[in-house]
DRENDO-1510 file (C-alpha; in Angstrom, 1 decimal, always signed):
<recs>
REC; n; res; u; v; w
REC; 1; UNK; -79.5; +10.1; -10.0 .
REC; 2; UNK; -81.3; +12.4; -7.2 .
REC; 3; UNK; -80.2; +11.4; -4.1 .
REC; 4; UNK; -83.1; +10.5; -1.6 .
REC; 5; UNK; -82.8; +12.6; +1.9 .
REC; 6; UNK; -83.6; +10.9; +4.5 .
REC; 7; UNK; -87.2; +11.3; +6.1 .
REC; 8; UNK; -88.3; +8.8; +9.4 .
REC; 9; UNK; -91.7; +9.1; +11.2 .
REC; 10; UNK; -91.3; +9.2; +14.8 .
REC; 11; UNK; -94.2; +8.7; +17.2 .
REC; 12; UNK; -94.3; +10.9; +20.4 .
REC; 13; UNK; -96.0; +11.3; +23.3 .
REC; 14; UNK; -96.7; +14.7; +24.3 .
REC; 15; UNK; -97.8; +15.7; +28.1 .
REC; 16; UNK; -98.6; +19.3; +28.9 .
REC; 17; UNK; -99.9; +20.8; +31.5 .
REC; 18; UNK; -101.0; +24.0; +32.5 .
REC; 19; UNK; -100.7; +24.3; +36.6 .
REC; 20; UNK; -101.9; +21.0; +36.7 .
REC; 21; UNK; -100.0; +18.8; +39.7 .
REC; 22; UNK; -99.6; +15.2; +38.6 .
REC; 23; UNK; -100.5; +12.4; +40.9 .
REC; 24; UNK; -97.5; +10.2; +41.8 .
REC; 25; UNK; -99.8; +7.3; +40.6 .
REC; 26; UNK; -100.1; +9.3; +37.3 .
REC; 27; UNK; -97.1; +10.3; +36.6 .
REC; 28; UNK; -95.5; +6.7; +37.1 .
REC; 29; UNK; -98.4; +5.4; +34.6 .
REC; 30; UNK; -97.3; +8.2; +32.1 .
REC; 31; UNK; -93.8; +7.3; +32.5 .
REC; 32; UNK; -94.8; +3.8; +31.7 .
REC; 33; UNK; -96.4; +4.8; +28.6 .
REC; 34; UNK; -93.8; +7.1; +27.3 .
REC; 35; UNK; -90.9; +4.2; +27.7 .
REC; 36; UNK; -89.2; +5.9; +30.5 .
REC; 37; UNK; -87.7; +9.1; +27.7 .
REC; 38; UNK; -87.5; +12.3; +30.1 .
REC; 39; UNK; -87.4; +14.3; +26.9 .
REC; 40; UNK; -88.1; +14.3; +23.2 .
REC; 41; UNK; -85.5; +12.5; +21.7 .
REC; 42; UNK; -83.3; +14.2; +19.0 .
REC; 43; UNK; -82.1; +12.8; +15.6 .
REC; 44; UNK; -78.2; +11.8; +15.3 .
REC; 45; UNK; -76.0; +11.5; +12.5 .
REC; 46; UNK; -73.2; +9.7; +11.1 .
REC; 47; UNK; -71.3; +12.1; +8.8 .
REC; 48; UNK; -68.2; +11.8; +6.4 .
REC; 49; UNK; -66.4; +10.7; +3.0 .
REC; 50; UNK; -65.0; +7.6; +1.5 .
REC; 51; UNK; -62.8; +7.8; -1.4 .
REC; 52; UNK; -60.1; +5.5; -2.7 .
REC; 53; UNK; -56.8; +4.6; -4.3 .
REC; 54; UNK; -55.9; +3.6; -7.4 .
REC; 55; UNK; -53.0; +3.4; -10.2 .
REC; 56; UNK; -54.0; +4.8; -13.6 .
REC; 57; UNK; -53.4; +3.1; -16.6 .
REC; 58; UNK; -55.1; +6.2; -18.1 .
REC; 59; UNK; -51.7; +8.2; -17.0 .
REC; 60; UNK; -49.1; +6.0; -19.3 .
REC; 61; UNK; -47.5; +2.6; -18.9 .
REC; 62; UNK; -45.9; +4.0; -15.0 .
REC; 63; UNK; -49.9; +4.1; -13.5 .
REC; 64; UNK; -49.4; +6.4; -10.7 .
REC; 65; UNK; -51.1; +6.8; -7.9 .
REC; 66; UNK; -54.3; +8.7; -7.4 .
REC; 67; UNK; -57.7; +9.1; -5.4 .
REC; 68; UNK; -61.2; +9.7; -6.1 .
REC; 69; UNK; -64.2; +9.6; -3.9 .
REC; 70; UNK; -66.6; +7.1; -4.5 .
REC; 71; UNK; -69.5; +8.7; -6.2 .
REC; 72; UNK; -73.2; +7.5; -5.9 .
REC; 73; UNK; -72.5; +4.1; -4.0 .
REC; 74; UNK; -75.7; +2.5; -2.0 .
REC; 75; UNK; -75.6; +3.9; +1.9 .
REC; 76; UNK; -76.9; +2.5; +4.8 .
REC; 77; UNK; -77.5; +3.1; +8.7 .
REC; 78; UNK; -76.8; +0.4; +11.2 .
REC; 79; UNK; -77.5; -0.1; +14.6 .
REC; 80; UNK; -79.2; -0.6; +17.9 .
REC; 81; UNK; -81.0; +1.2; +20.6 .
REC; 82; UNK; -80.9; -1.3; +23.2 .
REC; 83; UNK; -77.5; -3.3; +24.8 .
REC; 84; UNK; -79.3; -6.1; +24.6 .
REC; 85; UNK; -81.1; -5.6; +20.8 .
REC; 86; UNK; -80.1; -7.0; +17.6 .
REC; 87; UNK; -78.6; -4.3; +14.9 .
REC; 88; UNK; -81.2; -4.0; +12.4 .
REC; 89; UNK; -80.8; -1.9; +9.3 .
REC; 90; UNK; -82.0; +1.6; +10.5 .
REC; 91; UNK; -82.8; +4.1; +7.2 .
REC; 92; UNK; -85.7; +3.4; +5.2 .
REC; 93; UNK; -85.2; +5.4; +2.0 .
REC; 94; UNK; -82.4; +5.2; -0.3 .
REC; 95; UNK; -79.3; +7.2; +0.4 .
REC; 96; UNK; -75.9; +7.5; -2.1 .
REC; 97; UNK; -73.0; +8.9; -1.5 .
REC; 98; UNK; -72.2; +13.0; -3.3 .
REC; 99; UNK; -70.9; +12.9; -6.5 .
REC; 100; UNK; -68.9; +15.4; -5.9 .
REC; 101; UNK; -66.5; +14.7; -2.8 .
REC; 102; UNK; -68.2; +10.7; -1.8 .
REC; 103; UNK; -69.8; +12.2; +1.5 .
REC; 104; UNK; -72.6; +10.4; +3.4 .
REC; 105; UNK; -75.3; +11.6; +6.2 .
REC; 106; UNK; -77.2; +8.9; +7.5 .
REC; 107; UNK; -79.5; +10.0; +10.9 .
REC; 108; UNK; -81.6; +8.1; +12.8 .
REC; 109; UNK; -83.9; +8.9; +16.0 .
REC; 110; UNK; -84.2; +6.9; +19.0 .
REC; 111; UNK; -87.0; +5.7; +19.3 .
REC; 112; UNK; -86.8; +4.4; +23.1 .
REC; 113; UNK; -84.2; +6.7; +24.7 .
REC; 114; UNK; -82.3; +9.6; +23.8 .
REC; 115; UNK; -78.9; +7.8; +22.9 .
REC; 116; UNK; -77.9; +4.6; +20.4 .
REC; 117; UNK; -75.8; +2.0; +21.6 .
REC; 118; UNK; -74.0; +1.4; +18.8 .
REC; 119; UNK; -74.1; +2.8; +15.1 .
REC; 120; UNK; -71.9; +2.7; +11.9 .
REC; 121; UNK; -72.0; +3.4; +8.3 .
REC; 122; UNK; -72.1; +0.6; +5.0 .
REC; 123; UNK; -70.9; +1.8; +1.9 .
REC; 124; UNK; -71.8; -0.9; -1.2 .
REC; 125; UNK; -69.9; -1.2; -4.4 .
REC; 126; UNK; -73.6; -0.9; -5.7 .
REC; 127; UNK; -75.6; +1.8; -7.3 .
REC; 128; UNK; -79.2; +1.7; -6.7 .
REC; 129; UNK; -79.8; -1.9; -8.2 .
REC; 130; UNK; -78.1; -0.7; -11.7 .
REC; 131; UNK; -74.6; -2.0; -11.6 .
REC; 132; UNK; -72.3; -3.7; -8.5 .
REC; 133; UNK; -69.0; -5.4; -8.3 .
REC; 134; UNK; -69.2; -8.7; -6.5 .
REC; 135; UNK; -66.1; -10.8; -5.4 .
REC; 136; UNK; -65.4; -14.4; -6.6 .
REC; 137; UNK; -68.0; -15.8; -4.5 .
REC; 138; UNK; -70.5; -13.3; -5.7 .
REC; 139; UNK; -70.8; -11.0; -2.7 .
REC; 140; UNK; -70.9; -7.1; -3.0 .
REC; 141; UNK; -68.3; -5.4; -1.7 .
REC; 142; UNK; -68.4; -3.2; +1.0 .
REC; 143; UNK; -67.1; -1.1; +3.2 .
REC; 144; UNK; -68.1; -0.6; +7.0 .
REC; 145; UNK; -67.2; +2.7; +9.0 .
REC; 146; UNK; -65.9; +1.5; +12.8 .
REC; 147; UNK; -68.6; +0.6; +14.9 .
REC; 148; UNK; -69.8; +4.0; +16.9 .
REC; 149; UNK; -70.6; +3.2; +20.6 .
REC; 150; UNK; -72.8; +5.2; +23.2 .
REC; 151; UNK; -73.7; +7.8; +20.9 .
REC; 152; UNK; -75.8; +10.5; +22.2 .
REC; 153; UNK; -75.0; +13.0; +19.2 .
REC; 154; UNK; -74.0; +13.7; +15.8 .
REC; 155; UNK; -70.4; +12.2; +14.9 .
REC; 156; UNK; -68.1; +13.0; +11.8 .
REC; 157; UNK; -66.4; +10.6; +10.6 .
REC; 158; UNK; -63.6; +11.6; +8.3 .
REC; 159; UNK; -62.7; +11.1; +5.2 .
REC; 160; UNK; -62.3; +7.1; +4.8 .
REC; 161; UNK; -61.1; +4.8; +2.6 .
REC; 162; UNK; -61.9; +0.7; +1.7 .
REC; 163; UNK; -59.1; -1.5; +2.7 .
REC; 164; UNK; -56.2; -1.7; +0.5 .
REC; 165; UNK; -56.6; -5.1; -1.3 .
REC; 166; UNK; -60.3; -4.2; -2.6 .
REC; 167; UNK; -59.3; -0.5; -4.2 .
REC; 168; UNK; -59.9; -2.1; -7.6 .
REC; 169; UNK; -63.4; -3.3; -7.1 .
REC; 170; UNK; -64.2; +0.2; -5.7 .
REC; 171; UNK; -62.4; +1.9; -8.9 .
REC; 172; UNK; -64.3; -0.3; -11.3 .
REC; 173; UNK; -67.6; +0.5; -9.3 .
REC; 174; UNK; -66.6; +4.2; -9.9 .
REC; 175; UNK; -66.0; +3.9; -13.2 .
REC; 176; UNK; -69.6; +2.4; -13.8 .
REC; 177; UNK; -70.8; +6.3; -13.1 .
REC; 178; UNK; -69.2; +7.2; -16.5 .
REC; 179; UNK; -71.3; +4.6; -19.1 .
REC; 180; UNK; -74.4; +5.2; -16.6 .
REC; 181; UNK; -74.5; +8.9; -16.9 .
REC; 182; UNK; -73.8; +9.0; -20.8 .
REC; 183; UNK; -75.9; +6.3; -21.8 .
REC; 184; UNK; -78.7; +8.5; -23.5 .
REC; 185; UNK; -82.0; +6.8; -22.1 .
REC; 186; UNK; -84.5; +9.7; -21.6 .
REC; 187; UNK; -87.2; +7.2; -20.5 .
REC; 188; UNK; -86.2; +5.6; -17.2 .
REC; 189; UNK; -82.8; +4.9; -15.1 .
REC; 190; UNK; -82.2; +1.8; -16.9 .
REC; 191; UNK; -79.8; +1.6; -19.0 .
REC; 192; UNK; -81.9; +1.1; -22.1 .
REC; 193; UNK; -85.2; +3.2; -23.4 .
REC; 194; UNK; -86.1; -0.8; -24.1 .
REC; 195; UNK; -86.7; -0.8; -19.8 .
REC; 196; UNK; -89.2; +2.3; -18.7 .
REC; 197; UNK; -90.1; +1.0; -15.3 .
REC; 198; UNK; -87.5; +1.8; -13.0 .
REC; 199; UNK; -88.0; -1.0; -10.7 .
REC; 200; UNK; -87.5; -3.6; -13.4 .
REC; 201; UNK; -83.9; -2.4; -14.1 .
REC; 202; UNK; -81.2; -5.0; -15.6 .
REC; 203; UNK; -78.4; -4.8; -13.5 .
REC; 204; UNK; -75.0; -5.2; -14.5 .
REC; 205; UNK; -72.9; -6.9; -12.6 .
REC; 206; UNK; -68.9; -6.5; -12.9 .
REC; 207; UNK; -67.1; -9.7; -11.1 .
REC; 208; UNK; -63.8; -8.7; -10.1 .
REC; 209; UNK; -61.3; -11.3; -9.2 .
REC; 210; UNK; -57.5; -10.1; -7.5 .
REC; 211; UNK; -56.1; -13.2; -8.0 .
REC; 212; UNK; -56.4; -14.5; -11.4 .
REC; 213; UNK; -54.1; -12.8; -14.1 .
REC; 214; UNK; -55.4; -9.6; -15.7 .
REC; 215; UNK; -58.2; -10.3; -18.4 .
REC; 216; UNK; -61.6; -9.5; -19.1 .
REC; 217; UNK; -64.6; -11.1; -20.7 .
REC; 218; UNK; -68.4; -10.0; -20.9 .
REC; 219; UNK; -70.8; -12.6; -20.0 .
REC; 220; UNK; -74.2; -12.2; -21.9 .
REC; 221; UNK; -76.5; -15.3; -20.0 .
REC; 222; UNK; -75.6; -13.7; -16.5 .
REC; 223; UNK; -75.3; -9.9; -17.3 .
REC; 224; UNK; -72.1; -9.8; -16.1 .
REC; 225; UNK; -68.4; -8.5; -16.4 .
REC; 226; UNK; -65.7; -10.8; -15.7 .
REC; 227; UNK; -62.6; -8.4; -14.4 .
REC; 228; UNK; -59.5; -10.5; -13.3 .
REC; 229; UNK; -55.8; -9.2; -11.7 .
REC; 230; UNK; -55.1; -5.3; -12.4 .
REC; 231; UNK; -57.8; -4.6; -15.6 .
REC; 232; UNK; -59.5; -1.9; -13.1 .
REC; 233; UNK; -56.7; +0.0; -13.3 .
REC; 234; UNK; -57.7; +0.9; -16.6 .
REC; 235; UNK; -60.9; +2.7; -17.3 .
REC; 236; UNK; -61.0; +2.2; -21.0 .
REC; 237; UNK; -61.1; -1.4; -20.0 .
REC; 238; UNK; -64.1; -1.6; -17.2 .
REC; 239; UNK; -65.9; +0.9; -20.2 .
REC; 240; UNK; -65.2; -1.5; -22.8 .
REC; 241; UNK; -67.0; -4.0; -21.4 .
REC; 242; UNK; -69.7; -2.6; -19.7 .
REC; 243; UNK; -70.6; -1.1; -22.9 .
REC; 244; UNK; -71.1; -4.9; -24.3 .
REC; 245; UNK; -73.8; -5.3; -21.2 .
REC; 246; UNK; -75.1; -1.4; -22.5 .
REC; 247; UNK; -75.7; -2.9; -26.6 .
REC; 248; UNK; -77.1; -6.0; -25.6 .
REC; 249; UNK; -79.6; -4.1; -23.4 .
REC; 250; UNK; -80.0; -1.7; -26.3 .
REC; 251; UNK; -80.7; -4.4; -28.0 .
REC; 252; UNK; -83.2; -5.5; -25.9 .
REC; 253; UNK; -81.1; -9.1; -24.6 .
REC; 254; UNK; -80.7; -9.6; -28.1 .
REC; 255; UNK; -76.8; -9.8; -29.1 .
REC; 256; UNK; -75.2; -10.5; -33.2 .
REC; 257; UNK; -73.8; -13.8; -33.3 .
REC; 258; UNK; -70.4; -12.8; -33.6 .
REC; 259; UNK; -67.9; -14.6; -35.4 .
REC; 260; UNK; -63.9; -15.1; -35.2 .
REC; 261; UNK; -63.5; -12.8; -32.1 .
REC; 262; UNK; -62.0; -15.3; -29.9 .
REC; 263; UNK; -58.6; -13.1; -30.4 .
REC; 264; UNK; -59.2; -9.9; -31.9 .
REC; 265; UNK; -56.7; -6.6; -32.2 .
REC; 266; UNK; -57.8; -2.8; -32.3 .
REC; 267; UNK; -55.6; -2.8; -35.5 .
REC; 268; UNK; -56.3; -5.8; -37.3 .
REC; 269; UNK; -58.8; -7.6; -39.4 .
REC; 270; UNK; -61.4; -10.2; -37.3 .
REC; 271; UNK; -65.1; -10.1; -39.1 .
REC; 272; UNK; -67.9; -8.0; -39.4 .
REC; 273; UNK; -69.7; -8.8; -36.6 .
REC; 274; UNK; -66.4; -8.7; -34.5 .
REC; 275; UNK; -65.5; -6.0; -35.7 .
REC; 276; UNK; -68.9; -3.9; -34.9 .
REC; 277; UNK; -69.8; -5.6; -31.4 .
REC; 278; UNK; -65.9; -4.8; -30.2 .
REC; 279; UNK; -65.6; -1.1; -32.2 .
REC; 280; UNK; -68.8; -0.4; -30.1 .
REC; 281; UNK; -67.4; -1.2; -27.0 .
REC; 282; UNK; -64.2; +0.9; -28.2 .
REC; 283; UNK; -65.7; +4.0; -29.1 .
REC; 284; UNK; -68.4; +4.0; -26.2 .
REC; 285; UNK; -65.2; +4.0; -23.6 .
REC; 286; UNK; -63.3; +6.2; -25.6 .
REC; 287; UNK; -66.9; +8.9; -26.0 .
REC; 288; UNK; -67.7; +8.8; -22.4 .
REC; 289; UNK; -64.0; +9.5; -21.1 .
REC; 290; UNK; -63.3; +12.2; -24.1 .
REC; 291; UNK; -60.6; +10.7; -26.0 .
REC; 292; UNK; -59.5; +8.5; -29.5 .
REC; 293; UNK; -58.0; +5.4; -27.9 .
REC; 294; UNK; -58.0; +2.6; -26.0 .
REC; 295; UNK; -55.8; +2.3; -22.7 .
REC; 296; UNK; -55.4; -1.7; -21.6 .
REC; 297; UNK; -54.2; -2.6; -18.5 .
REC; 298; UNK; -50.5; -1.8; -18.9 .
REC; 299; UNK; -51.0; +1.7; -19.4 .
REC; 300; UNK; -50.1; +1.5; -23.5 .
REC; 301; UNK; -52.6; +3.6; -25.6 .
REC; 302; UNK; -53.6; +2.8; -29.0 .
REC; 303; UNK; -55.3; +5.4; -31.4 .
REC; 304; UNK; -58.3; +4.9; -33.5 .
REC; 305; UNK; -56.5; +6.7; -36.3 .
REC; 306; UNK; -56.2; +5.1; -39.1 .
REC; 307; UNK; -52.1; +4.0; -39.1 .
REC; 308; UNK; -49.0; +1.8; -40.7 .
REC; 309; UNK; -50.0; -1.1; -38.5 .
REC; 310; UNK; -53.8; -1.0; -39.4 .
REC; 311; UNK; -55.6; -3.7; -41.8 .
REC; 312; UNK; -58.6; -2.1; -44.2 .
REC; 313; UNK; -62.1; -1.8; -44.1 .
REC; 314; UNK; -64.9; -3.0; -41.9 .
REC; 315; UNK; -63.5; -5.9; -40.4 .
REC; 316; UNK; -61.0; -3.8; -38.5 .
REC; 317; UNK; -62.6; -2.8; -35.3 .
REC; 318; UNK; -60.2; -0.2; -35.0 .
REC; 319; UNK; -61.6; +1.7; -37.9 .
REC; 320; UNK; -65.0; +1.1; -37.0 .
REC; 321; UNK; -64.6; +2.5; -33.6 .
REC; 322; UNK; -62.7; +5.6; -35.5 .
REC; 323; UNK; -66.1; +5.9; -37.8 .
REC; 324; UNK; -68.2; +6.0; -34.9 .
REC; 325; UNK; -66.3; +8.5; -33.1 .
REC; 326; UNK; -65.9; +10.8; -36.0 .
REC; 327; UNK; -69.3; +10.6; -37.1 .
REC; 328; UNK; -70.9; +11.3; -33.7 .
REC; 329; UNK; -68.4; +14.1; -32.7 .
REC; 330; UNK; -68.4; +15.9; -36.2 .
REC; 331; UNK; -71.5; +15.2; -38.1 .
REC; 332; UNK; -74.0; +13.8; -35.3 .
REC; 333; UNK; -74.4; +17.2; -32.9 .
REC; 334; UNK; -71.2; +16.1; -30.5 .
REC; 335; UNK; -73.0; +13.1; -29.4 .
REC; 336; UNK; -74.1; +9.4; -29.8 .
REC; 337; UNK; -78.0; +9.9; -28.6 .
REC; 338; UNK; -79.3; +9.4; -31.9 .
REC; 339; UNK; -77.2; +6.0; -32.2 .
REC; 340; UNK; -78.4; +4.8; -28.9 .
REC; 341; UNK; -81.9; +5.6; -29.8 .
REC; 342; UNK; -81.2; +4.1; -33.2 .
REC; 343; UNK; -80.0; +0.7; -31.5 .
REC; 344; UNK; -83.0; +0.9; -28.8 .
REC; 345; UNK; -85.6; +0.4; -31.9 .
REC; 346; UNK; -83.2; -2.1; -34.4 .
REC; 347; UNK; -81.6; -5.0; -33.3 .
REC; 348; UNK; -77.9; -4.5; -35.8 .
REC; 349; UNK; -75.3; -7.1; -36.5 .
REC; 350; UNK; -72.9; -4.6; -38.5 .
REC; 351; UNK; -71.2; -1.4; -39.2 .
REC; 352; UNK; -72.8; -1.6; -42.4 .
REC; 353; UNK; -76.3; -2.2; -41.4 .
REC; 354; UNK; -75.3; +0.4; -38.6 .
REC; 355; UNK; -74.5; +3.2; -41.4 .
REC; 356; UNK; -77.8; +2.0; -43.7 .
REC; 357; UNK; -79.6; +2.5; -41.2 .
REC; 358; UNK; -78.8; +6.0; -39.7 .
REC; 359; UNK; -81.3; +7.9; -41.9 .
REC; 360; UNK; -84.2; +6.1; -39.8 .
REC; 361; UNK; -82.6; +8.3; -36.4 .
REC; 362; UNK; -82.6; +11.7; -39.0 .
REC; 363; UNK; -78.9; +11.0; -39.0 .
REC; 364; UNK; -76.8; +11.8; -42.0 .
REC; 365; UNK; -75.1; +9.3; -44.9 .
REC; 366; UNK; -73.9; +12.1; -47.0 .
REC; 367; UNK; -70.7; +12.9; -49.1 .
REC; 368; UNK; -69.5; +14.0; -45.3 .
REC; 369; UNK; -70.2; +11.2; -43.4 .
REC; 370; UNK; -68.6; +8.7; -46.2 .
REC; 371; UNK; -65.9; +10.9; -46.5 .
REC; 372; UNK; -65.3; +10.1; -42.9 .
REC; 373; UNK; -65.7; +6.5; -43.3 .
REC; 374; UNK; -62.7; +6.3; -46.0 .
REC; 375; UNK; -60.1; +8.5; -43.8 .
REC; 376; UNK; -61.0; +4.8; -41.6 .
REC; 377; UNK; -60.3; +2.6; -45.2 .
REC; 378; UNK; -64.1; +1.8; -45.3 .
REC; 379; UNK; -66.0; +2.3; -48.9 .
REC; 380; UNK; -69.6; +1.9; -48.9 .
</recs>
């Protein structure tokens, strides 16, 4: 996502005069007109970094401490020229926080004096209008920078950080980067080739909870991740089931009616159409952060390789999402483009119709790819 830089239109009043003596009659009706400014006023900006805490399930069972800065978060200007004014909103185009380190530059010029009476910085747990984390009562979170007073010039700010209790929601907003930039739509920013205008995005929206014990669930009628307790802490988790919202907008809104997947295991049998729906959501984490596993919440990894503990065949979603892996990182080119292009056009309810399919999207169903199916107990 290009991050807009900011552009505002001021209005000015220029006087010059070349040995001309102004009237005292004129100059007061001049001074009148120009809002009292004895000079051009200059633009000021608010400067800094936000980043944030978290444990890392990713790390093992002990989740250790780290920090990231929050990348590509919604920015905004507040403010007000005027003691007496109301604090309005004060950018007009859309600003994001770097990618790289979470900084922000907002500016602003007066448009009535040379100095703001107040200013500060809002960071949202919102990306454009493509995904957001909301609390329990729906509200995005945020973050405000303290309130700037009397400010005549540019100000750094630091490098911030969100308050302590909301360093989940801010991790699972993060995490949202990952699926977005892997999720092989050529078209448009939306998350599916199945929505070319950008303005008409679906938005995903992750509700997290601190409260409620850890657990997770995707909600298809609202677009929206349920996150409860500490499942932030785990990345493979917020992937998982973001990646539900990312199929059923491949699939258009359309989702399988999925079967005996009230309780389902990485390792053991459920049904077909658990077993695809939740091996999708497996393998799309485990693609976009570069591994063969899934990480929950407690830190414990679990491989997609094909072990003692694991049931056969295609009702495992464990071998599914081992398939899928295998088949786009050593027979597909390195990468799942042609799947998600393949799942923009067909609306699929199974690994097998997946693997029928495949030839439709130029990809393979050869000795190769079966071969790679079996080392996953799956004969077709």
């Amino acid at each position: 996502m290009h991050q807009a830089k900011d552009r505002f239109l001021l209005k000015r009043l220029v006087l010059a005069g070349c040995g001309v003596a102004l009237t005292a009659a004129a100059a007061l009706s001049i001074s009148l007109l120009s809002g009292g400014a004895s000079a051009a006023s200059e633009k000021i900006c608010l400067t800094g970094s936000l980043h944030f805490d978290y444990r890392s399930a990713e790390s093992g069972p002990e989740k250790p401490w780290q920090t990231r800065p929050v990348r590509n978060a919604n920015v905004e200007l507040w403010g007000r020229e005027g003691a007496l004014g109301s604090a309005r909103k004060l950018n007009t185009q859309a600003l994001f926080t770097d990618v790289a380190n979470g900084g922000f530059k907002a500016c602003y010029t007066p448009e009535r004096s040379r100095a703001m009476d107040m200013m500060w910085v809002r960071v949202s747990a919102e990306s454009s209008r493509l995904w957001k984390v909301t609390n329990g009562k729906g509200a995005t979170f945020t973050w405000n920078s303290p309130i700037q007073t009397a400010v005549s010039a540019s100000r750094s700010l630091g490098t911030r950080r969100p308050r302590s209790g909301d360093m989940r929601a801010w991790h699972a907003f993060d995490t949202g980067n990952e699926l977005w930039w892997k999720r092989g739509n050529p078209k448009s920013n939306c998350w599916s080739a199945r929505e070319t205008d950008d303005n008409e995005c679906t938005e995903l929206t992750m509700q997290w909870v601190s409260s409620a014990p850890s657990g997770t669930v995707y909600d298809p009628q609202h677009n929206t991740v349920h996150l409860t307790g500490d499942a932030p802490d785990s990345e493979h988790t917020v992937l998982h089931e973001s990646a539900h919202f990312l199929q059923h907008r491949l699939f258009g809104g359309w989702f399988p009616q999925v079967t005996r997947c009230i309780r389902h295991w990485v390792d053991k049998a459920s049904s077909e159409t658990c077993a695809w729906t939740e091996a999708f959501a497996d393998s799309a984490a485990a693609y976009v952060l570069g591994d063969y596993r899934y990480v929950g919440p407690n830190g414990i990894p679990i491989s997609f390789a094909h072990g003692p503990t694991y049931d056969d065949g295609d009702t495992v979603q464990g071998n599914v999402g081992g398939s899928l892996l295998d088949l786009w990182r050593n027979v597909d080119g390195g990468t799942w483009n042609r799947t998600i292009a393949l799942l923009s056009t067909h609306n699929i309810s199974t690994f097998r119709e997946y693997f029928t399919l495949r030839p439709t999207a130029h990809l393979v169903t050869d000795d190769k790819a079966r071969q790679i199916l079996r080392n996953h107990t799956i004969n077709y």
